[in-house]
N, C-alpha and C positions, 0 to 999 in steps of 0.2 A: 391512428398514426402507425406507420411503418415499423417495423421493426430494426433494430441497429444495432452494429451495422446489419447491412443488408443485406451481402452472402452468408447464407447459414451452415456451409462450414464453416467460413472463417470465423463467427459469432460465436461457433461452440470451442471450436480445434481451439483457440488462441486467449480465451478469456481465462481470466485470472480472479478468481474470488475474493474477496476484501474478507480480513478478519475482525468481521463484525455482529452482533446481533441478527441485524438482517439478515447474513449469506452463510453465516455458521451456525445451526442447531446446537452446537456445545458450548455457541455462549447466549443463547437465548434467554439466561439469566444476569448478564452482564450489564452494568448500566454503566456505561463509559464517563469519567471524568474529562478524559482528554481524546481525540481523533489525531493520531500520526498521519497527514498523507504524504505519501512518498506519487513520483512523476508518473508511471511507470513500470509494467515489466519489460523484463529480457528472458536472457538465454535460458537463464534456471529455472524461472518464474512459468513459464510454459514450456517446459521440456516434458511435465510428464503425460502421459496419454490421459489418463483419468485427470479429470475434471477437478474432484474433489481435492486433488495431493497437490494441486498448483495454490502457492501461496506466494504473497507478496514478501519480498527482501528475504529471498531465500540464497542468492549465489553468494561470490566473493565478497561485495560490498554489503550484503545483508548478513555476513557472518559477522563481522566487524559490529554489526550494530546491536544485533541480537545477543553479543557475548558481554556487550557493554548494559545493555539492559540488564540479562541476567546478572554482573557484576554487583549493579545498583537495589536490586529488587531481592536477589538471594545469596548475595556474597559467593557467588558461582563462578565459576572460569570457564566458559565453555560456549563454542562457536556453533555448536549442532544445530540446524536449520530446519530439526522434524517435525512435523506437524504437531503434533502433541506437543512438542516441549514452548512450539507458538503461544498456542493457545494456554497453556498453564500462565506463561508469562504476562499476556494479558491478561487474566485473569485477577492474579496476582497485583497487577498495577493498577485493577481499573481503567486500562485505556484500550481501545481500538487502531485497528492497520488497517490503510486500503490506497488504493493508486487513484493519482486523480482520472486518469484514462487504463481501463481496465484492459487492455490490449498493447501489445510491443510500439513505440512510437520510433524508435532507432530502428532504423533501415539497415546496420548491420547485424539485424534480427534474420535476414535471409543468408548469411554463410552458416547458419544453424539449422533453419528450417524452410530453406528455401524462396522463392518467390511469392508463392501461395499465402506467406506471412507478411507479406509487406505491407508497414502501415499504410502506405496512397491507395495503393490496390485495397486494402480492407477500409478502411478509414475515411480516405480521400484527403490525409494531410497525412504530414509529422513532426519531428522536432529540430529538422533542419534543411534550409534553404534547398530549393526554392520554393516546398512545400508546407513550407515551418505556417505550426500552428497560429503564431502572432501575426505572419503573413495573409493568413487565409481565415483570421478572427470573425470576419462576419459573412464567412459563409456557414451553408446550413451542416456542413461536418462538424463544423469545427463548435457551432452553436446546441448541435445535438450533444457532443461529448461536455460541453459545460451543465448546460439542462440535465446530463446522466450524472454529474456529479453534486449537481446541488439538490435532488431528486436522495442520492442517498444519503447526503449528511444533514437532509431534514426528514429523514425518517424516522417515526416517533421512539427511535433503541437510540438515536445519536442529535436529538436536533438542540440537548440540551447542554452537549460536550462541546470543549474548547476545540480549536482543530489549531493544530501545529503543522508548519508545512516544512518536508523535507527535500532544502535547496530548491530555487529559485526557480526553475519549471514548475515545479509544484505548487508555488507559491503564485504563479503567474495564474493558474487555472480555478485555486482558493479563491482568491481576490474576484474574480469574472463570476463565479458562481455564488459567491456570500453579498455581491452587489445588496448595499439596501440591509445588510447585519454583520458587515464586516469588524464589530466588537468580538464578534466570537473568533476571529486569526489572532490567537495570543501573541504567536511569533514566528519565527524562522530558522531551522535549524541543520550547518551545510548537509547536504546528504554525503551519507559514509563514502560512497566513491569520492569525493571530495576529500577524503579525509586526509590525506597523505599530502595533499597541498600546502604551500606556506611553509614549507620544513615542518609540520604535522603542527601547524597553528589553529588550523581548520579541526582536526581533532579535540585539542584541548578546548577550543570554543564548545564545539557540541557537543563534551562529555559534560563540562560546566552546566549546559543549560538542563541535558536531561536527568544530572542530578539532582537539579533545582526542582525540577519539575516531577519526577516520581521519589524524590529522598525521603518522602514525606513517607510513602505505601509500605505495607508492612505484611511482610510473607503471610499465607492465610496457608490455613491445614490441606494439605494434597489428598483432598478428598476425590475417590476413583481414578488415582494420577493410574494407574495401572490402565483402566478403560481410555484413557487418552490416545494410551500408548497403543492400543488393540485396536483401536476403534477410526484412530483417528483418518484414513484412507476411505473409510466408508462410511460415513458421517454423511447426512443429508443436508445437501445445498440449499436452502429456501430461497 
């Protein structure tokens, strides 16, 4: 089978790591209770040159959600999106992060990084009309990026976690790829750019639910949190 997508720059330039078992060596001791996916990168998410420092829900709406996580897991206030403070946080919680489609699907991914990034052009869809993914559901792009994500949330570091999906694109791509085990979508929860919606109703929804869902976890000892913070840029991809 081909490789995907099939221009390889665009396959390396634009992809975006899941913080998982699988794609992060520094949690390769991680056994995930729960799977967050979120839709999606953007602008942050692949802005940086190296491979390894792109992580998912890193810009404006991923500080928002990461400062809430921290709130929940370590009574922390704190929005910082650094790699290392990622990966401590899962750790901490037991759960994993990854984008159902590991590549920009908003086409105003090109006033940032130009043409060269456009999902149709990389892809062959995106997330809106006339190219929109649910439009173009059984073709073979659109059928490769489901296969790539049910491919890794049955990988034996994740086939055993719940998957949560963040807001309703993401939720559209769960559902297509759990065909046939769809017990394991616990739920749905709006994603943080969402949040500000409703007079901030969509917040207090999805603070309820993620409190519900890691209130439980219980800070563990910062063991090498220093190496995190050292390391965490040159950390090997698997």
């Amino acid at each position: 089978m081909t490789q995907w997508p099939k221009d390889q720059y665009y396959r390396e330039r634009f992809f975006v790591p899941d913080l998982t078992p699988e794609q992060r060596s520094q949690l390769k001791k991680l056994k995930p209770k729960l799977v967050f996916v979120a839709e999606s990168p953007h602008e942050s998410e692949v802005a940086p040159e190296m491979r390894a420092e792109r992580r998912p829900l890193c810009g404006k709406a991923g500080r928002e959600w990461w400062q809430k996580i921290g709130q929940i897991l370590k009574d922390e206030d704190d929005k910082s999106t650094e790699l290392g403070r990622l990966l401590e946080l899962c750790l901490a919680g037991d759960f994993a992060v990854m984008n159902a489609v590991q590549y920009p699907l908003d086409p105003k991914i090109t006033l940032y990084q130009g043409e060269e990034a456009a999902p149709v052009r990389g892809l062959g869809f995106s997330k809106v009309s006339p190219y929109s993914y649910k439009k173009l559901k059984d073709t073979e792009a659109v059928r490769r990026a489901v296969q790539n994500l049910r491919e890794r949330l049955n990988h034996s570091s994740l086939v055993h976690a719940l998957v949560v999906s963040l807001g309703n694109d993401a939720q559209w791509f769960v559902n297509q790829a759990l065909q046939g085990s769809l017990e394991r979508h616990l739920e749905t929860i709006p994603h943080p750019s969402a949040w500000w919606r409703q007079g901030g109703k969509l917040r207090t929804r999805a603070e309820l639910q993620l409190t519900s869902l890691l209130g439980a976890a219980r800070t563990k000892p910062a063991k090498k949190q220093a190496l995190f913070h050292s390391n965490s840029s040159k950390e090997k991809i698997v």
